[in-house]
C-alpha positions in Angstrom: -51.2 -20.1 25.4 -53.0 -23.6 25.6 -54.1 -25.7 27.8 -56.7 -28.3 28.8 -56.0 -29.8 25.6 -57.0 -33.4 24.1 -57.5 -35.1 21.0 -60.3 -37.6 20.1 -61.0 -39.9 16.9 -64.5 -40.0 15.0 -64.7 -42.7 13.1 -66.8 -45.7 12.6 -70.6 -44.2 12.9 -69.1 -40.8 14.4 -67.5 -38.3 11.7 -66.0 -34.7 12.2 -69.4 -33.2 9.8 -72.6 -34.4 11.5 -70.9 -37.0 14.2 -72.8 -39.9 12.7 -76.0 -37.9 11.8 -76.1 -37.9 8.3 -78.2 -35.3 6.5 -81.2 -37.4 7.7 -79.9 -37.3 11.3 -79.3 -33.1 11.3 -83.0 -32.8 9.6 -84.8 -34.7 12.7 -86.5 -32.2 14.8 -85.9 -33.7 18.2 -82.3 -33.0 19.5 -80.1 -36.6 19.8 -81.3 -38.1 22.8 -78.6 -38.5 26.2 -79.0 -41.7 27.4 -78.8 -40.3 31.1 -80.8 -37.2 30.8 -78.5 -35.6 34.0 -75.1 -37.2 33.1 -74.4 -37.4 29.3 -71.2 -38.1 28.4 -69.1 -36.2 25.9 -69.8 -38.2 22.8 -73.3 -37.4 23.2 -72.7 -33.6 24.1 -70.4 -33.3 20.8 -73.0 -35.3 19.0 -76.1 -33.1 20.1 -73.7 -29.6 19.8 -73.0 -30.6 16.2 -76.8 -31.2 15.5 -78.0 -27.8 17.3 -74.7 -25.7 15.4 -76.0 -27.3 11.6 -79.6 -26.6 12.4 -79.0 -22.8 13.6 -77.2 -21.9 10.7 -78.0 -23.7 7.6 -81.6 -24.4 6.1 -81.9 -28.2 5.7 -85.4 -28.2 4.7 -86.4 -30.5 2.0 -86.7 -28.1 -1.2 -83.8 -26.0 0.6 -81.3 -27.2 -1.4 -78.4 -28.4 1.1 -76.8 -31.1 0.0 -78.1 -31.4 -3.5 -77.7 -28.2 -5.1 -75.1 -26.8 -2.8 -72.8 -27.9 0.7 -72.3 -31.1 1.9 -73.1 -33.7 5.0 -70.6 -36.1 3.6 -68.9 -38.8 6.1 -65.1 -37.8 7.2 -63.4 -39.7 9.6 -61.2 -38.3 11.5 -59.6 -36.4 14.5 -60.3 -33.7 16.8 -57.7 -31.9 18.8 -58.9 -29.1 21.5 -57.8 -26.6 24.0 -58.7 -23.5 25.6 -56.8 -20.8 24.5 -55.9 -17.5 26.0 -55.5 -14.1 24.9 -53.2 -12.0 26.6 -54.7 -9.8 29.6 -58.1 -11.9 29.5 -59.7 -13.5 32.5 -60.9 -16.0 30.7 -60.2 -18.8 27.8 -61.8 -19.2 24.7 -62.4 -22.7 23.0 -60.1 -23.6 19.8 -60.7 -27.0 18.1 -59.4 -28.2 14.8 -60.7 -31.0 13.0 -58.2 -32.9 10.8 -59.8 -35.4 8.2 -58.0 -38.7 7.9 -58.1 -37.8 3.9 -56.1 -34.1 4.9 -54.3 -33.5 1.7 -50.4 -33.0 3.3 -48.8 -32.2 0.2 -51.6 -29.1 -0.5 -51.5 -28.1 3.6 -55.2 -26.0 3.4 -56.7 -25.1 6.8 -59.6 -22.8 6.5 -59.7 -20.8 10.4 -63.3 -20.4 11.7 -64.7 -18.5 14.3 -68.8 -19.1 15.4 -71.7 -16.8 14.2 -73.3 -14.7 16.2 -71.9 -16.3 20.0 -72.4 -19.9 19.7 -70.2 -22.2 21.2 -66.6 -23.7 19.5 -68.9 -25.6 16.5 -70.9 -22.8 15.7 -69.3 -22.7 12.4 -69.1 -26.1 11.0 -71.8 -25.2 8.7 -69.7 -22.5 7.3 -66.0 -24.3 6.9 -66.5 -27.7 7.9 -68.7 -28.8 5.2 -66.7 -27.0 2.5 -63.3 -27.9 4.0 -63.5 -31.0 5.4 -64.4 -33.1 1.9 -62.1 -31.3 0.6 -59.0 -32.1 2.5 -59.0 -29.3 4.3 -58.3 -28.8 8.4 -60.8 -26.5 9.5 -59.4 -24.8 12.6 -63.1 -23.2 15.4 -63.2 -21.0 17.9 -65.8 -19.2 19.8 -63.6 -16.3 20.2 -64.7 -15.7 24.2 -68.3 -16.0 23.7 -70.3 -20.0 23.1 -72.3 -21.6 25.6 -70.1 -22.4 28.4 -72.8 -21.0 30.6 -72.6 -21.0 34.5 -75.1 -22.0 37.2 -74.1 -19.4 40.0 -76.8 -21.7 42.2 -74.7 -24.2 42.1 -71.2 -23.2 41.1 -71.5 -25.7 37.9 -69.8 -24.7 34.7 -68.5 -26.6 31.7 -65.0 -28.3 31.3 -63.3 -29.0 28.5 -65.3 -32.0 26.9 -68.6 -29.9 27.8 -69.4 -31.9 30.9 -70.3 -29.9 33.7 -68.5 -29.4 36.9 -68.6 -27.5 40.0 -65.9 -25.1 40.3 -63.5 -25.3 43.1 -63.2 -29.2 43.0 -60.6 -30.3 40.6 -61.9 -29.2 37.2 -60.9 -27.0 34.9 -63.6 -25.2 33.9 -64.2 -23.0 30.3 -65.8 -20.3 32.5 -66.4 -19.7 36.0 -67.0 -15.6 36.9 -66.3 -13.6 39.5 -69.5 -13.3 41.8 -70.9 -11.6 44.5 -72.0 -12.8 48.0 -74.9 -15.5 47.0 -75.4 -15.1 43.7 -78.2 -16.9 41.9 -79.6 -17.5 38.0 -76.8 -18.1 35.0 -74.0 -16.4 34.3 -72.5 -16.7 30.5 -68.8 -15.7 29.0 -70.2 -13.3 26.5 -71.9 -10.9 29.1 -70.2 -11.8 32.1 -66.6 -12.1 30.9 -65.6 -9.0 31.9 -63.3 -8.8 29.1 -65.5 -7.1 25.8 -64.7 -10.1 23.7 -65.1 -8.7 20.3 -62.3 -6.8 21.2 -59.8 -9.2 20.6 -61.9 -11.6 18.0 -59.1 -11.1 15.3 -57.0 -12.3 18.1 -58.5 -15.0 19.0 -58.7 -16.0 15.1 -55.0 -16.0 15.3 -54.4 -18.0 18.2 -57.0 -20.7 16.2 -55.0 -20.9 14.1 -51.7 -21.0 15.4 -53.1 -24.3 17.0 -54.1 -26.1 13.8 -50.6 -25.8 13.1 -49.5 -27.4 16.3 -52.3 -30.1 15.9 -51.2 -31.1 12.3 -47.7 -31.3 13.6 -48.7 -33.7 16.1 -50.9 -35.3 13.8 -48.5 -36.0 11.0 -45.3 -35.8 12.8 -43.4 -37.2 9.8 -44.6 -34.3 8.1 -44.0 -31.8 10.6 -43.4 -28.7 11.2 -46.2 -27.4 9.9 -45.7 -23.3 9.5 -47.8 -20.1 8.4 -44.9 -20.6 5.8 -46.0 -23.6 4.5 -49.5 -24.1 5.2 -52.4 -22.1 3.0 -54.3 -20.1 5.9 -57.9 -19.0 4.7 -59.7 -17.7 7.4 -63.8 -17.7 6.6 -67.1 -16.3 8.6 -70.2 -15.3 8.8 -71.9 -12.5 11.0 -70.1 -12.4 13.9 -67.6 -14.5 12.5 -67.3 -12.2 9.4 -66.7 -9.7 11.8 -64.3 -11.8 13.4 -61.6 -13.0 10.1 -62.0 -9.0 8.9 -60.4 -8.3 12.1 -58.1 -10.6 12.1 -57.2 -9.4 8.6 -56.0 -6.5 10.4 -53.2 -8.5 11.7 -49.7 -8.6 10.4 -47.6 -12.0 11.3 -44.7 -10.1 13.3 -42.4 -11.5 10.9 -41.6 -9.4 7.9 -41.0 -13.3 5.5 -44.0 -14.9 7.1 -47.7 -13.4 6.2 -49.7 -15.9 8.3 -53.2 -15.4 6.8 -53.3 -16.0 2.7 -57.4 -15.1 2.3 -60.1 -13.6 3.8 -64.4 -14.8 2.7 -66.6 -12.7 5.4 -69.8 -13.8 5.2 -72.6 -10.6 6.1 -70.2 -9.7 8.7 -70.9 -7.1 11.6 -68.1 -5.0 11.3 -68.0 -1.2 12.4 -65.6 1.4 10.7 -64.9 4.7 11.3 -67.2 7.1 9.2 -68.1 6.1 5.5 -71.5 5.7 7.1 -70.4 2.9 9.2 -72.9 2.3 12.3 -71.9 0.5 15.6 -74.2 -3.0 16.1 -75.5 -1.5 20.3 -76.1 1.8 18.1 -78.6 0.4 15.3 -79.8 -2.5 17.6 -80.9 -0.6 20.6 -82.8 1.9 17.9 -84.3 -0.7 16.3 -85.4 -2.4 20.0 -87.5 0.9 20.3 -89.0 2.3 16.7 -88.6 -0.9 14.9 -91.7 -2.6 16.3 -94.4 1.0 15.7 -92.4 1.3 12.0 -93.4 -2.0 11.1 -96.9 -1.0 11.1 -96.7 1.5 8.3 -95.0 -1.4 6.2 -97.1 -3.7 3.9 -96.2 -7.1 2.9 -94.3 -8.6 6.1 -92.9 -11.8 6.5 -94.5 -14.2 8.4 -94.1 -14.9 11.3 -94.5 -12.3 12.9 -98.2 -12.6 12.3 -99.2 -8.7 12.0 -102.6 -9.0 13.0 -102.0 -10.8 16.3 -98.9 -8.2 16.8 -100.7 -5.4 16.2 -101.7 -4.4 19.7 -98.2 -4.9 21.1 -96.9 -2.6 18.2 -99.6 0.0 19.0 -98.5 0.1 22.9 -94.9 0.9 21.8 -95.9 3.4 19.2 -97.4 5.1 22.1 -94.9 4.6 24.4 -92.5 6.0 21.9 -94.8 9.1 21.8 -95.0 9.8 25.5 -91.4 9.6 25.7 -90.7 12.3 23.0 -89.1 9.9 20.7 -91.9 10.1 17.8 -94.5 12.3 16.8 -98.2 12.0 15.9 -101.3 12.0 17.1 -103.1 8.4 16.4 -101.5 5.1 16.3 -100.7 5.6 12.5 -99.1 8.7 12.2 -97.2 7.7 15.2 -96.0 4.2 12.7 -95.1 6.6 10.0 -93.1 9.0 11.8 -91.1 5.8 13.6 -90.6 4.9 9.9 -89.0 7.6 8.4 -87.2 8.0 11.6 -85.5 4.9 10.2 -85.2 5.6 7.1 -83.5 8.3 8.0 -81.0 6.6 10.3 -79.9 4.8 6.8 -82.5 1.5 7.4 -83.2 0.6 4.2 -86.9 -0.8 3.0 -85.9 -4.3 2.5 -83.5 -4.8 6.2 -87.1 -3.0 7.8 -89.3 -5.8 6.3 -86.3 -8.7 6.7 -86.1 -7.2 10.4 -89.8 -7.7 11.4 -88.4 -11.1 12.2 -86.3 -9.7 14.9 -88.5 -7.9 16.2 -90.9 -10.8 16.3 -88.3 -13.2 18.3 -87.3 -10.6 20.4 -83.7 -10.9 19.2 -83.2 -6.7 19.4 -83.7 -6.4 23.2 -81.7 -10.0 23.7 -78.6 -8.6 21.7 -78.7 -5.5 23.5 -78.9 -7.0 26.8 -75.8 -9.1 26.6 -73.8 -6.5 24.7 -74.4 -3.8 27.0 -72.6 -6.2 29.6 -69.8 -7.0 27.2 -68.9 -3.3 26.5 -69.2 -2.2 29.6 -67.0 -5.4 31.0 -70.1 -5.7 33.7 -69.5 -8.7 36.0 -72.3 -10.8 37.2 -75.1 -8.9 39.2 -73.8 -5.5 38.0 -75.8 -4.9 34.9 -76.3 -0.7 34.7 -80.6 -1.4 33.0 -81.5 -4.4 35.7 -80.7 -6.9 33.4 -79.5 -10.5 34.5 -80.4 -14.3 33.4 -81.8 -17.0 34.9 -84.6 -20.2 34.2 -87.8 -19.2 34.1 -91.5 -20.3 35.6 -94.1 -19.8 33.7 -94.5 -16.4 34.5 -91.0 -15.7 33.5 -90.0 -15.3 37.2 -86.7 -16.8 38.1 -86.3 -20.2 39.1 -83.1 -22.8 39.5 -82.2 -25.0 37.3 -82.5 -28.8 37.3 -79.7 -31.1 36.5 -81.2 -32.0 33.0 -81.7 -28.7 31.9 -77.7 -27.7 33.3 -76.4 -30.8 31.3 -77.9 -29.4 27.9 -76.9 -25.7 27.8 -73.6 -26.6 26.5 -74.9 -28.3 23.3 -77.9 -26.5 22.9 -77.9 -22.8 23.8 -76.6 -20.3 21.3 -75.0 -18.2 23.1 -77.1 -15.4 23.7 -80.3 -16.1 25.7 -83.3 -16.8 25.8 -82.6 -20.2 24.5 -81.9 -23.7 26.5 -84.2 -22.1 28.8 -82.4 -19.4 30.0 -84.3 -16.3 29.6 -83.6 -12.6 30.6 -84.8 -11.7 34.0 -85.9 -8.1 34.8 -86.6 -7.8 38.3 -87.0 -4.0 38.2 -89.8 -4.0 35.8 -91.4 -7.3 34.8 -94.0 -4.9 32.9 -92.5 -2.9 30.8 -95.5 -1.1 28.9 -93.4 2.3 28.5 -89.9 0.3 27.6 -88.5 2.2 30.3 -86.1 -0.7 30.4 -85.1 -0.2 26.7 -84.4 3.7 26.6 -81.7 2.3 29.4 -79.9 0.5 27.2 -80.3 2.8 24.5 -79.5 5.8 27.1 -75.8 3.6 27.1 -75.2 5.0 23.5 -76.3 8.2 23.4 -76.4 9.3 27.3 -74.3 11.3 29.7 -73.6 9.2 32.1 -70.5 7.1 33.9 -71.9 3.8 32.5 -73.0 5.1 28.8 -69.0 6.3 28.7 -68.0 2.8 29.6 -69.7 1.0 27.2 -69.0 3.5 25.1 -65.3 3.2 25.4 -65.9 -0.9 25.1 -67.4 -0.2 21.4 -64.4 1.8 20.7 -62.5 -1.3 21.3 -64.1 -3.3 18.4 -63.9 -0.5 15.8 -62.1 -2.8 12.7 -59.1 -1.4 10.6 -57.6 -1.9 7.3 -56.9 -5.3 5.8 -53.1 -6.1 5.1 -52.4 -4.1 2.0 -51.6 -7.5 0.3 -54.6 -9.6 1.7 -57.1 -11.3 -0.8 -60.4 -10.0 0.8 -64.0 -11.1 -0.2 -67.6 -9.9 1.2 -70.4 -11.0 0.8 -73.8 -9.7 2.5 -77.8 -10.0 1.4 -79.0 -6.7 0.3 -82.3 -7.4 2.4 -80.5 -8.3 6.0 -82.7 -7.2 8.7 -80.3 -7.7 11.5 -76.6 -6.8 10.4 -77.9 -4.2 7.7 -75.4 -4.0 4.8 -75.6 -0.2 4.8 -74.1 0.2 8.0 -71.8 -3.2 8.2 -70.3 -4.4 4.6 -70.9 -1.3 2.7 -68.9 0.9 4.5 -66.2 -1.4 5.3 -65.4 -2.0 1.8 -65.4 1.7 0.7 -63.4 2.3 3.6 -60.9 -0.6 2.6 -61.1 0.2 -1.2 -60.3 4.2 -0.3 -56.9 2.8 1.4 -55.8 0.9 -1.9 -57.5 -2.7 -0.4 -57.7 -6.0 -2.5 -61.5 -6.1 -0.9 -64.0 -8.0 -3.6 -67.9 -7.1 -2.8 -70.7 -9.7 -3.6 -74.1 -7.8 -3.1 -77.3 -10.6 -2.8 -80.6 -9.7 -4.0 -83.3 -11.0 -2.0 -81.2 -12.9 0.5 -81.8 -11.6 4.7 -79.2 -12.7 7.9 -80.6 -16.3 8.7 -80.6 -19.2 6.4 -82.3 -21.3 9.3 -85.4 -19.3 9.0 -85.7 -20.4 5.4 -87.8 -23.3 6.8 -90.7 -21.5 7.5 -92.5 -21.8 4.3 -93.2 -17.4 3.7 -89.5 -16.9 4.6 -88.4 -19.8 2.1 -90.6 -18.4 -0.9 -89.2 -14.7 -0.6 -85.5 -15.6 0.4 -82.3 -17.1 -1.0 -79.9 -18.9 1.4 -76.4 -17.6 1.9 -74.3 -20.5 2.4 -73.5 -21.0 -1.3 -72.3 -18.1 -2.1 -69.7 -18.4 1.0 -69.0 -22.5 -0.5 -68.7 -20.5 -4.0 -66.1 -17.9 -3.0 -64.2 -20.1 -0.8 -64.1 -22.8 -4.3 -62.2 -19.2 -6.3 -60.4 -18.7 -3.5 -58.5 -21.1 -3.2 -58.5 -22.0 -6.9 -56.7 -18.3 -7.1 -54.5 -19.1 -3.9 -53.5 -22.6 -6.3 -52.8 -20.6 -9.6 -56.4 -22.5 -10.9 -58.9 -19.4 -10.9 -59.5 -15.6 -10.2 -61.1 -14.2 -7.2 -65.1 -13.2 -7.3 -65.4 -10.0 -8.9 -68.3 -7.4 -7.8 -70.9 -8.4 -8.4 -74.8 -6.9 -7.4 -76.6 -10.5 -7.8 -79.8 -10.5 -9.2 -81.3 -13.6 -7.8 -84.8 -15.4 -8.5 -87.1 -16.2 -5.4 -88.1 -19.4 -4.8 -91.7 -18.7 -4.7 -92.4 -22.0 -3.2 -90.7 -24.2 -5.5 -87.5 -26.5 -5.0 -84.8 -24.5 -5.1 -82.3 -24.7 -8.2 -79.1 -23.3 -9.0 -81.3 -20.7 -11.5 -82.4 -19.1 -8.0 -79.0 -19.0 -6.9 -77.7 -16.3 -10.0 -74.3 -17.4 -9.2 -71.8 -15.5 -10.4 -69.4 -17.4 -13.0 -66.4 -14.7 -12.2 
């Protein structure tokens, strides 16, 4: 099930939280440097990955909170054990790591399992667990669950190995990923699109094999204390997006031993999960709507965040809106009728008013046609070069034409991509229509939900794969989404999962968030920051009963819709927060 596996020790200036960073060191806005801009080594990959992972997913602004009102960047020494791990049938690996504190607490055995947000590499949630776990005593057990940034340079056959240096394949090295290609292949390739294998498929798997290596790893790393067993070590497994996904599906697994229940709690975190009925929408369905109406709706909306700055988008909008008309997929005869019609088109669709305004942000880092890009090639299990809308990756010139990369910009996609480009560089490359002024381009992807056609069946059949199912009827299960997310909508993600749960006789608690949206990152840009709460702290605050209840301390949250207080501007305070006391 393992292999390429090492263990490393972080100590002395280079901890498992922030690798030596501090909260001062994660705050700086230039990445930590590489001494040899085309040949860093793996201390200073691990040390740049750690800072890009904290900064994508928490808001360490001053006035945000972090660190003084909520989470933690304390130092913890420590060690790190890592492998690549492989789920039965796959072509490829996914990265597990567990981090084991020197201060791990043997005789309460806690690990908290971890998969990444959205598709970021193995440390994409050390926001999430690390900083609530590790202090704590706690292992904390990542993986990337087959997507992260172990990107591929079909150019030059260079991919990552297991420490995240590069390597060219076919010369010795293991690598994380190296694809299948055709004759003379050129741009970037990346596990989440070019797998072949539809991930998400088997995330809850690939929680469970995480897992089943932090308990290997603290048996190696405490051999007098060994074995360590789903018997005797408390298992919470905790995510957010993706990752919330991610431990619901795994929540869906039973141990195989009738004694021996290997997961003890469940905190999802806004997850995108997809149920049968109950109003359940799949994440291609609502994203490749949204790619096409979202941007005309906004206009008939007041009161955006910014950015997007409406009066330099306007024009853009206004194109689509008639682009949208031509095609048939809206009605009305000026550029404002045409807005509202896109709007209530949505609103019909279930989008509420608060995930349209949340998701002009979206729309204004062109995150809809990005997600659709790479999941179309997931579902479908497209290799490279075979994407069914003209889709593939690559650097770009100025122009966003397609150009190789350097050495410099190859040694930093491992540390700083996100899994899901653009980012690090990498954009997405459209040879067939570089112009796009009728998003011909986007009705093909959407066409791959709602078409009849060979390649709208396949992915098709790859979304089927991902539907989730019910928790164990004995699993502690807790929710929690912001009522204004503008990328994972609650109404077609949480909501629906936990009536679907509850209707089966489910232990599922549901914490609702008032004025709280998808990214906590964003919550630096000052408009974002005075209409939004973060979501961390209510993760760190249901993890805190869970395991208090797990302990015989506590209860588990209780529903709760939480009425919350905008910042407005102002440091935020626990008053903001509304935190439930139950």
């Amino acid at each position: 099930m393992f292999s390429a596996e090492r263990t490393t020790t972080h100590r002395d200036g280079d901890d498992l939280l922030t690798a030596g960073l501090g909260i001062a060191g994660l705050r700086g806005l230039a990445p930590p440097p590489f001494a040899n801009g085309a040949a860093a080594t793996a201390a200073e990959l691990r040390r740049r990955a750690i800072w890009s992972n904290w900064r994508g997913i928490a808001d360490l602004a001053p006035g945000g909170g972090y660190g003084e009102v909520y989470g933690s960047t304390a130092t913890v020494p420590g060690r790190e054990f890592s492998a690549f791990a492989t789920v039965p049938g796959a072509r490829h690996p996914h990265r597990v790591l567990v981090q084991v504190p020197d201060g791990f607490d043997r005789k309460r055995r806690c690990v908290l399992v971890a998969p990444s947000s959205g598709s970021r590499g193995v440390y994409g949630a050390i926001a999430v667990a690390g900083a609530w776990g590790l202090p704590k005593g706690c292992a904390v057990a990542y993986t990337d669950k087959g997507t992260g940034t172990d990107y591929f340079d079909l150019d030059t056959r260079n991919g990552a190995t297991a420490d995240g240096t590069p390597a060219t394949a076919g010369q010795g090295a293991m690598l994380a990923f190296a694809p299948e290609t055709p004759a003379n292949p050129s741009g970037v390739a990346f596990k989440h699109a070019h797998s072949q294998d539809n991930p998400e498929a088997d995330w809850g798997r690939h929680v469970r094999q995480a897992a089943e290596f932090a308990l290997q790893s603290l048996s190696r790393a405490f051999p007098e204390d060994a074995p360590f067993t789903f018997a005797n070590t408390r298992m919470i497994a905790v995510g957010i997006s993706n990752g919330g996904g991610a431990v619901l599906r795994a929540a869906e697994m039973d141990s195989g031993a009738p004694s021996e229940d290997w997961l003890d709690a469940v905190v999802a975190g806004e997850p995108s999960v997809f149920v049968e009925g109950a109003g359940s929408r799949a994440l291609y369905d609502y994203t490749t709507e949204a790619a096409l109406l979202m941007p005309c709706a906004l206009l008939a909306m007041e009161n955006l965040p910014q950015p997007p700055l409406q009066a330099q988008a306007r024009g853009v909008w206004a194109q689509r809106c008639a682009a949208m008309k031509a095609a048939g997929l809206i009605d009305g005869d000026d550029t404002d009728a045409q807005a509202r019609d896109a709007h209530s088109r949505l609103r019909a669709q279930g989008w509420t008013e608060e995930a349209l305004r949340a998701g002009a942000l979206s729309v204004g880092f062109d995150l809809w046609r990005a997600v659709a890009v790479t999941y179309a090639s997931a579902y479908g299990r497209y290799g490279v070069g075979e994407h069914p809308c003209g889709f593939s990756y690559s650097m770009q010139n100025a122009d966003t034409t397609a150009r190789s990369a350097t050495p410099e910009e190859r040694m930093s996609w491992w540390s700083d991509a996100s899994g899901i480009p653009p980012g690090a560089g990498v954009g997405i490359i459209d040879e067939v229509a570089k112009v796009d002024p009728n998003a011909a381009r986007l009705r093909c992807l959407r066409d791959l939900w709602g078409g009849a056609s060979a390649d709208a069946d396949r992915v098709r059949k790859g979304i089927a794969e991902t539907r989730a199912g019910l928790p164990r009827a004995d699993l502690p299960v807790t929710v929690i989404h912001g009522v204004d997310d503008g990328l994972i909508p609650m109404a077609f993600t949480s909501a629906p999962y936990v009536a679907h749960a509850r209707a089966a006789g489910r232990d599922v608690r549901f914490w609702q968030v008032r004025n709280a949206q998808h990214f906590d990152a964003f919550l630096g840009l000052p408009d974002y920051g005075a209409r939004y709460l973060p979501m961390l702290p209510y993760v760190y605050a249901a993890l805190d009963r869970t395991l208090a209840t797990l302990e015989g301390n506590g209860q588990l949250p209780t529903d709760a819709i939480i009425e919350t207080v905008p910042r407005a501007g102002k440091p935020l305070t626990a008053e903001h927060l509304a935190i439930p006391e139950h």
